[in-house]
PAKOLTOR-286227 format. One record per residue: residue in one letter; z negated, x, y of N, C-alpha, C in turn. Coordinates in nm, 3 decimals, decimal comma, padded with zeros to 5 digits. Each point is the difference from the previous one (the first is absolute). Example, Ala and Ser with C-alpha at 12.3 -4.5 7.8 and 13.67 -1.06 7.14 Angstrom:
PAKOLTOR-286227
+----+---------+---------+---------+---------+---------+---------+---------+---------+---------+
! aa !    n_pz !    n_px !    n_py !   ca_pz !   ca_px !   ca_py !    c_pz !    c_px !    c_py !
+----+---------+---------+---------+---------+---------+---------+---------+---------+---------+
!  a ! -00,780 !  01,319 ! -00,569 !  00,000 ! -00,089 !  00,119 !  00,000 !  00,090 !  00,120 !
!  s !  00,072 ! -00,035 !  00,105 ! -00,006 !  00,082 !  00,119 ! -00,073 ! -00,077 !  00,109 !
+----+---------+---------+---------+---------+---------+---------+---------+---------+---------+
//
This chain:
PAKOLTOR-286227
+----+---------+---------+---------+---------+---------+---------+---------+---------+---------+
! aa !    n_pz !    n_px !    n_py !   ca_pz !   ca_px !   ca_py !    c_pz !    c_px !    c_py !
+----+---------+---------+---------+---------+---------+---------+---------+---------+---------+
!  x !  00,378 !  03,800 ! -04,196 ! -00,062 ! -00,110 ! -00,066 !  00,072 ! -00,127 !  00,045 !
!  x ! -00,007 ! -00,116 ! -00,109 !  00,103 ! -00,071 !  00,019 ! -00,128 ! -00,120 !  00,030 !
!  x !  00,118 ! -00,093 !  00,118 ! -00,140 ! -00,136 !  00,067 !  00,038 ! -00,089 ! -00,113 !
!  x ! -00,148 ! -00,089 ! -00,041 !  00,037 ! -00,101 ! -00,123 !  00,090 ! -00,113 !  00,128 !
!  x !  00,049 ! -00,105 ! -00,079 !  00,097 ! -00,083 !  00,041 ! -00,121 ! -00,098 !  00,087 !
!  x ! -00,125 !  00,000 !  00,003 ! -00,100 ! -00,108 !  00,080 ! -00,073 !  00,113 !  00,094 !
!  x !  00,006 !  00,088 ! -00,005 ! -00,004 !  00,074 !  00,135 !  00,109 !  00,019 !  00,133 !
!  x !  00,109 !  00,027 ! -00,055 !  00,136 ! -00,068 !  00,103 ! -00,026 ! -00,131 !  00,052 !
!  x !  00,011 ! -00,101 ! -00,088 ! -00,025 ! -00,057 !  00,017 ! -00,113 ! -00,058 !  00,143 !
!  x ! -00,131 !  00,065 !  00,003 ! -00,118 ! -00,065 !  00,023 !  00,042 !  00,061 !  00,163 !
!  x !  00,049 !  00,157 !  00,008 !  00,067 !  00,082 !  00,107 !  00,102 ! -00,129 !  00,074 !
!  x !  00,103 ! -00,060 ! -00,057 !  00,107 ! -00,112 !  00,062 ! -00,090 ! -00,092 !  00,062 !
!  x ! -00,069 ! -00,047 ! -00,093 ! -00,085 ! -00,162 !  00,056 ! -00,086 !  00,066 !  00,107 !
!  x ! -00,110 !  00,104 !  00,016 ! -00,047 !  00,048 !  00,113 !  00,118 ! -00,022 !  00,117 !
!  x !  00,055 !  00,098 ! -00,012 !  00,127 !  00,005 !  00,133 !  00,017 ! -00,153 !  00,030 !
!  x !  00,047 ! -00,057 ! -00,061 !  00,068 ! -00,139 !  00,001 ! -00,148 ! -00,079 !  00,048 !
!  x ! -00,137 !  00,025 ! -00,039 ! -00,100 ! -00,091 !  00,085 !  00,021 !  00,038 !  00,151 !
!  x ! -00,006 !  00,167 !  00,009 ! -00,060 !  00,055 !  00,093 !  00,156 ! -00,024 !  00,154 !
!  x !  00,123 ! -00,042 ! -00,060 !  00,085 ! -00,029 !  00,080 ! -00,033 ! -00,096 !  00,065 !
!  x !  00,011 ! -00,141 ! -00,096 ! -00,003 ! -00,149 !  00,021 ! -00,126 !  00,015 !  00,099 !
!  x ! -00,127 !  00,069 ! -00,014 ! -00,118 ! -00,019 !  00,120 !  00,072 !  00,012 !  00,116 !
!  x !  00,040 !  00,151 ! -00,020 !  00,077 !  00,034 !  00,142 !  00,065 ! -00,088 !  00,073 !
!  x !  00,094 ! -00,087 ! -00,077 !  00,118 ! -00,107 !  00,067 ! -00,060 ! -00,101 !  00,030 !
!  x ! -00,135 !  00,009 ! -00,040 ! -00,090 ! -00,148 !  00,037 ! -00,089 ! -00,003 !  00,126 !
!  x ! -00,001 !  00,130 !  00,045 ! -00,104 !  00,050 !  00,115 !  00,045 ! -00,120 !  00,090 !
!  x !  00,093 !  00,016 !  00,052 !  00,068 ! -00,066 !  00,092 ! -00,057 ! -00,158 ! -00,010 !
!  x !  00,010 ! -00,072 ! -00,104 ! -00,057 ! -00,143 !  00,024 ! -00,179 ! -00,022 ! -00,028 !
!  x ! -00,028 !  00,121 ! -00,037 ! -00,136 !  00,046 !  00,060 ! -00,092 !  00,025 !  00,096 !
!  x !  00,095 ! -00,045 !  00,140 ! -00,044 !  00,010 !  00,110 !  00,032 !  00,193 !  00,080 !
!  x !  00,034 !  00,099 ! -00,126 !  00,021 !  00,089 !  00,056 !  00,125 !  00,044 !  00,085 !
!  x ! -00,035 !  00,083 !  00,131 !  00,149 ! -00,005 !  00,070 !  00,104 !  00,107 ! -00,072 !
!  x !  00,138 ! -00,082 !  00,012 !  00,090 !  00,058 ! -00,071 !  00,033 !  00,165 !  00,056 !
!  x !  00,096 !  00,059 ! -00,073 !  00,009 !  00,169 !  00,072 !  00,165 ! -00,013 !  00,043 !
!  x !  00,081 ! -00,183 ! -00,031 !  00,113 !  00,002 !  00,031 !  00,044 !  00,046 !  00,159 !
!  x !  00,093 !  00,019 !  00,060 !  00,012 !  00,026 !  00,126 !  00,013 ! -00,165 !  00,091 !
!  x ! -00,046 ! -00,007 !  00,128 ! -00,035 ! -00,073 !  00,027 !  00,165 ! -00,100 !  00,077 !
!  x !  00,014 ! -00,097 ! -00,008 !  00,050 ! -00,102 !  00,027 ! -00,004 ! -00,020 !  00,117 !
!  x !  00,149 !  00,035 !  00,123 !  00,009 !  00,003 !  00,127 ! -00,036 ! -00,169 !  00,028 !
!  x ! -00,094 ! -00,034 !  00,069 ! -00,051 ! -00,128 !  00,077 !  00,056 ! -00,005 !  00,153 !
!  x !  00,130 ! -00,121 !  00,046 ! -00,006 !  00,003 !  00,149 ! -00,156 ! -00,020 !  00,074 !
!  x ! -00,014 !  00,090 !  00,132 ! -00,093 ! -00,041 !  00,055 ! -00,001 ! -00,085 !  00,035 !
!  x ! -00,172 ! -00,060 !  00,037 ! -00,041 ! -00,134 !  00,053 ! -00,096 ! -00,017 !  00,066 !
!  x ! -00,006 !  00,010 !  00,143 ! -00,113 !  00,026 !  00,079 ! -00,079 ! -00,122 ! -00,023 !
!  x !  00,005 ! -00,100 ! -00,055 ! -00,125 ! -00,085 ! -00,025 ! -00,091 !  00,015 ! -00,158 !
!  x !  00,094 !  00,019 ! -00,073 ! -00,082 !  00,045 ! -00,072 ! -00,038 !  00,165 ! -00,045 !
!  x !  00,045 !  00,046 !  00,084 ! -00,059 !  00,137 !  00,009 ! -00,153 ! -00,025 !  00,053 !
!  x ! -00,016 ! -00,071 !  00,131 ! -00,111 ! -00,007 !  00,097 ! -00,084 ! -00,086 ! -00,114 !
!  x !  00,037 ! -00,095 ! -00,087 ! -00,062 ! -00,093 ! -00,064 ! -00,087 !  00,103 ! -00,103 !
!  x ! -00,154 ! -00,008 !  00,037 ! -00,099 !  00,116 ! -00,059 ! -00,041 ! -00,050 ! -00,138 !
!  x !  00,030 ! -00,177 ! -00,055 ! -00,055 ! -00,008 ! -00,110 !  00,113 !  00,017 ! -00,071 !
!  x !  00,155 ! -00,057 !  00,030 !  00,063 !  00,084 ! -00,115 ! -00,007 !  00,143 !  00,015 !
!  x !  00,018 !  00,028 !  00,065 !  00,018 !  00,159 !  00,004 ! -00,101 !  00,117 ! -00,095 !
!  x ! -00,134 ! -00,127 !  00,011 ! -00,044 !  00,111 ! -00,086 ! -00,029 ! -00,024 ! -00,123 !
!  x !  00,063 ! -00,099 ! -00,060 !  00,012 ! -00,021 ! -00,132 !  00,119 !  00,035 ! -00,079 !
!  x ! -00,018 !  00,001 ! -00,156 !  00,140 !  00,016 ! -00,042 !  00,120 ! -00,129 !  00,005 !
!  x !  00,135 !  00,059 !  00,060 !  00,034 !  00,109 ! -00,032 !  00,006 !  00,125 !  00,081 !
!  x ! -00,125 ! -00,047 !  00,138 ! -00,007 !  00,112 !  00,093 !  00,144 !  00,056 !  00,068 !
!  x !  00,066 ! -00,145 !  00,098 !  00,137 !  00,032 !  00,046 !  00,027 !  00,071 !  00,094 !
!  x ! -00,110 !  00,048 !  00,058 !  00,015 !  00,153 !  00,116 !  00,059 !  00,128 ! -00,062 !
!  x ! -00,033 !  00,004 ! -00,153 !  00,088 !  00,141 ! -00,063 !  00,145 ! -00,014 ! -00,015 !
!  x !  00,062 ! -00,069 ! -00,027 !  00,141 ! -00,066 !  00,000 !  00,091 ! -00,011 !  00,118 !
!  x ! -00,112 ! -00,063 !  00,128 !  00,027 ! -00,003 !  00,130 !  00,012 !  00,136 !  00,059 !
!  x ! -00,126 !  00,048 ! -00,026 !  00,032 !  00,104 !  00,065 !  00,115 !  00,150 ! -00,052 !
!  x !  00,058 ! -00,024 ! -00,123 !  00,104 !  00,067 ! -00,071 !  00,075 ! -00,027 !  00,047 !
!  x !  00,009 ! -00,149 !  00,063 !  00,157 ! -00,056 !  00,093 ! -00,016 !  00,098 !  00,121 !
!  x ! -00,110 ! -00,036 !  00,064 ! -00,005 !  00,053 !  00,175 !  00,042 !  00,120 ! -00,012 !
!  x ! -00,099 !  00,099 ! -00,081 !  00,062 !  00,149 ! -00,017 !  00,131 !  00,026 ! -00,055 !
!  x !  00,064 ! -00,070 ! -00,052 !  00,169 !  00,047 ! -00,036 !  00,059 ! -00,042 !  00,083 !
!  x !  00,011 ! -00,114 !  00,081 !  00,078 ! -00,061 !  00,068 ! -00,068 !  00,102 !  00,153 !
!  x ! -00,065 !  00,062 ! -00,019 ! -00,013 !  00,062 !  00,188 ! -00,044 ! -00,076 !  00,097 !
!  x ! -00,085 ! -00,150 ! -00,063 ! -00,019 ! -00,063 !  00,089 ! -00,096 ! -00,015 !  00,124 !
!  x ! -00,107 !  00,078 ! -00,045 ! -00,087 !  00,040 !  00,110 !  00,032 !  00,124 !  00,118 !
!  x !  00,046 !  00,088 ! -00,064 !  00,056 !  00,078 !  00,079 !  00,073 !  00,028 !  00,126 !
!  x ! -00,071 !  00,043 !  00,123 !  00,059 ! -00,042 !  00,177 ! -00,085 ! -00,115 ! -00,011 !
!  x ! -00,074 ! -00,032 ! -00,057 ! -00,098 ! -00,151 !  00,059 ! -00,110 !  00,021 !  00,066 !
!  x ! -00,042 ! -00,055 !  00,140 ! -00,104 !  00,025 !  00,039 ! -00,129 ! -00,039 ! -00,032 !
!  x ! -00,109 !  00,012 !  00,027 ! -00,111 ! -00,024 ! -00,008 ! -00,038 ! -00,157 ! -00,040 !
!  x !  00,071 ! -00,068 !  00,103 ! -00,008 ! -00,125 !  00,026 !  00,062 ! -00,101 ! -00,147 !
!  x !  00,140 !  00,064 !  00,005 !  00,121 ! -00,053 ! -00,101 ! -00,111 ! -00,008 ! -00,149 !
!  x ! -00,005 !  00,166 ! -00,002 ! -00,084 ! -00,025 ! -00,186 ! -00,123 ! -00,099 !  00,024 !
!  x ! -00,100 !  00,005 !  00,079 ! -00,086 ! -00,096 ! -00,009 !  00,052 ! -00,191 !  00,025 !
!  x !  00,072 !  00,017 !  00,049 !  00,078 ! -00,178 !  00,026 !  00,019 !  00,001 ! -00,161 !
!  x !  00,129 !  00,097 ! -00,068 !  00,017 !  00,008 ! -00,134 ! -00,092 ! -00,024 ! -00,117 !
!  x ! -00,056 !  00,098 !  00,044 ! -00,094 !  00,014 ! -00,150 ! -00,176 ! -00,026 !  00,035 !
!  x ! -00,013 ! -00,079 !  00,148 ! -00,151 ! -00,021 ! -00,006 ! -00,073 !  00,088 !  00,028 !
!  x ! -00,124 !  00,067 ! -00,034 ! -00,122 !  00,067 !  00,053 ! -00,011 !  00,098 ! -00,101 !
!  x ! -00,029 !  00,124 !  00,016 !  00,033 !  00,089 ! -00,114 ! -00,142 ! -00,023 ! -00,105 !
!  x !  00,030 !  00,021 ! -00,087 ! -00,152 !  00,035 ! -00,124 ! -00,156 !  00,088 !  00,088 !
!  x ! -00,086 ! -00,122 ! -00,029 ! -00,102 !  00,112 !  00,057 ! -00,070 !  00,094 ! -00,122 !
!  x !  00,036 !  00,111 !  00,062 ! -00,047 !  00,069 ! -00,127 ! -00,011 !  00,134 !  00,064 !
!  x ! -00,094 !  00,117 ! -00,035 !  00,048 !  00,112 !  00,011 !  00,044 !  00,121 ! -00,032 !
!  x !  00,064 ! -00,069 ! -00,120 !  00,092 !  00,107 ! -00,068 !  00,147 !  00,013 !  00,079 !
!  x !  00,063 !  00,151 ! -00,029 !  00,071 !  00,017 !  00,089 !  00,027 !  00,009 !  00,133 !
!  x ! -00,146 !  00,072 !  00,060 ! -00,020 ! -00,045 !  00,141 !  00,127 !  00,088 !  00,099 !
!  x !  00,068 !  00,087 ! -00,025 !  00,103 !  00,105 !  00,045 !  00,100 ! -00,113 !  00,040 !
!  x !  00,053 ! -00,170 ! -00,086 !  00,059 ! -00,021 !  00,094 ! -00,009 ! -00,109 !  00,105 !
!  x !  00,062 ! -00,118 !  00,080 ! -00,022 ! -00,067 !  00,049 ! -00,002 ! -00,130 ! -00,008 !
!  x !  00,075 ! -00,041 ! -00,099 ! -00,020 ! -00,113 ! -00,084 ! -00,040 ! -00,014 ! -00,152 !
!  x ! -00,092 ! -00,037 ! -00,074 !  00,012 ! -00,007 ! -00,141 !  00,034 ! -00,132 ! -00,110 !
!  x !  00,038 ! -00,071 ! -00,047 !  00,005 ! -00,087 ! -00,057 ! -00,008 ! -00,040 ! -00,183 !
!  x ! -00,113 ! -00,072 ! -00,054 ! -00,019 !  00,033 ! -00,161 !  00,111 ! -00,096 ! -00,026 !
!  x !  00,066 !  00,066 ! -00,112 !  00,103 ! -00,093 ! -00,053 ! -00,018 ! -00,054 ! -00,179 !
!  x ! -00,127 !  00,067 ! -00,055 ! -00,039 ! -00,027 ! -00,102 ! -00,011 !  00,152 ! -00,106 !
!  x ! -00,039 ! -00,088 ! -00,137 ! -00,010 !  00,088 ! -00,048 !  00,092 !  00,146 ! -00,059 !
!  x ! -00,005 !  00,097 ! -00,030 !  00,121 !  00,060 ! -00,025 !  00,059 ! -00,024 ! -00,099 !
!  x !  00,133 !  00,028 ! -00,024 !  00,108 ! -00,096 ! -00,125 ! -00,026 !  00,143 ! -00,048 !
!  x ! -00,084 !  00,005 ! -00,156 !  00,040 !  00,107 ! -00,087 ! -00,141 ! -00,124 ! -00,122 !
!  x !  00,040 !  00,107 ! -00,102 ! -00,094 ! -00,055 ! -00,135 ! -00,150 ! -00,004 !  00,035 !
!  x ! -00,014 !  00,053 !  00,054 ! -00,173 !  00,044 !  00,018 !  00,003 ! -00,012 !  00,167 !
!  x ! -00,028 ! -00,120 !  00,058 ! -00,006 !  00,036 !  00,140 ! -00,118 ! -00,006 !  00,053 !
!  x ! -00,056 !  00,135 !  00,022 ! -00,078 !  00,006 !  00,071 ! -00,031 !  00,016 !  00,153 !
!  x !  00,087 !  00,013 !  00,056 !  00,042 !  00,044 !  00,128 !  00,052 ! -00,159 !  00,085 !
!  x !  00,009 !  00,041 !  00,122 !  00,059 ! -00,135 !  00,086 !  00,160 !  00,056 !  00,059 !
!  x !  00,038 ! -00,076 !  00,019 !  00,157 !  00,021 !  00,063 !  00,008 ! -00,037 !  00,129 !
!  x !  00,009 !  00,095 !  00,106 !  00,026 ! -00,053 !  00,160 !  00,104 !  00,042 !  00,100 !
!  x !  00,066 ! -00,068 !  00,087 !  00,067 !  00,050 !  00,118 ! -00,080 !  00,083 !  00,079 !
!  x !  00,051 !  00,098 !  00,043 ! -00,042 !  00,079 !  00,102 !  00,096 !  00,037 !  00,139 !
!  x ! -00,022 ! -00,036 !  00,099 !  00,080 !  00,024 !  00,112 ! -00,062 !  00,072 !  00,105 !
!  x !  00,066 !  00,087 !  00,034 ! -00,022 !  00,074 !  00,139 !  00,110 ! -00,018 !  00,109 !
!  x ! -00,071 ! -00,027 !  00,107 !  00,069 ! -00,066 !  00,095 !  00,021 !  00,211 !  00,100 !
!  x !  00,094 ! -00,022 !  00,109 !  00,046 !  00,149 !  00,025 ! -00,058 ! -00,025 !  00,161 !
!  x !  00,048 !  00,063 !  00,081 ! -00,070 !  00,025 !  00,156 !  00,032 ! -00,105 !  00,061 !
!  x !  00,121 ! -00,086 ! -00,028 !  00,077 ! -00,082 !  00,074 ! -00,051 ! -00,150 ! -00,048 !
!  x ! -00,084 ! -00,013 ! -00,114 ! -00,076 ! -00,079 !  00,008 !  00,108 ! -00,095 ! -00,152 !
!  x !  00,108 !  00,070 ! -00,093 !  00,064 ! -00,059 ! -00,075 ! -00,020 !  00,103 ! -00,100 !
!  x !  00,054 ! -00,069 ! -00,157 ! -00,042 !  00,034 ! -00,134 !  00,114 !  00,113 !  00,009 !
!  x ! -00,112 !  00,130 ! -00,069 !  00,113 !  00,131 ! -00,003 ! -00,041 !  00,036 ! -00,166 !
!  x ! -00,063 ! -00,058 ! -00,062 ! -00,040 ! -00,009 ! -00,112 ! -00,036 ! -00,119 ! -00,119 !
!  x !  00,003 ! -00,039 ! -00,116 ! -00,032 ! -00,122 ! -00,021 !  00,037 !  00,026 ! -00,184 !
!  x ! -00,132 !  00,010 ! -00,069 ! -00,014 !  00,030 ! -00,135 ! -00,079 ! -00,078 ! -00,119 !
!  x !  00,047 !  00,021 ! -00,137 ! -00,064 ! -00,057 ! -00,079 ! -00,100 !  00,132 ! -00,036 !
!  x ! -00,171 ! -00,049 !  00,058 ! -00,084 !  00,104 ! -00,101 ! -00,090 ! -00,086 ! -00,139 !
!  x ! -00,069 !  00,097 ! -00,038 ! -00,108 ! -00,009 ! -00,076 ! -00,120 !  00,034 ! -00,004 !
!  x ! -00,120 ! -00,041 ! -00,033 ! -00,166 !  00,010 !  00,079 ! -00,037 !  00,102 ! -00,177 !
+----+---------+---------+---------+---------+---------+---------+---------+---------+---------+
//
């Protein structure tokens, strides 16, 4: 069976609404699903709790730097807290020894939070240091 020429039609303009929403999420306040944008760290405004926890929520960015660059890693106890301040009180993730919220998670639908997780080793320095999700 053959489609009349305003049913194709009506099929194109759907798609074509249902794209343009999509490309609009973004100035909608929704977080993008692009990959995230390496940020140098900045121990003041990392520690700084009112930007931090607003958008654009610069602890996720930051902390994409720290973890690629290896920067916590061999740091003692002392070092990450001078660094990065007082960990998140919270008790999710209680397995490790530091936790820190870095915001919400970067996908279309975020429901979840985005955090550092560090475990410090016997010697009292980071033998671990991750991006999770709650």
């Amino acid at each position: 069976m053959r489609r009349s020429r305003w049913s194709r039609w009506s099929a194109l303009e759907a798609l074509a609404v249902v794209l343009a929403l999509a490309g609009s999420l973004g100035s909608l306040g929704c977080p993008s699903t692009t990959e995230p944008t390496l940020s140098a760290f900045d121990s003041k405004t990392w520690k700084d709790l009112e930007q931090a926890n607003r958008e654009p929520y610069p602890r996720r960015a930051m902390a994409d730097h720290l973890l690629q660059q290896r920067t916590l890693h061999g740091k003692s106890r002392a070092e990450v807290l001078d660094l990065l301040g007082e960990p998140s009180d919270t008790e999710h993730f209680a397995e490790y020894d530091a936790v820190y919220w870095l915001g919400p998670q970067r996908s279309m639908v975020a429901i979840d939070s985005e955090w550092l997780v560090i475990r410090f080793g016997e010697s009292e320095r980071v033998t671990e240091a991750k991006l999770v999700t709650d």
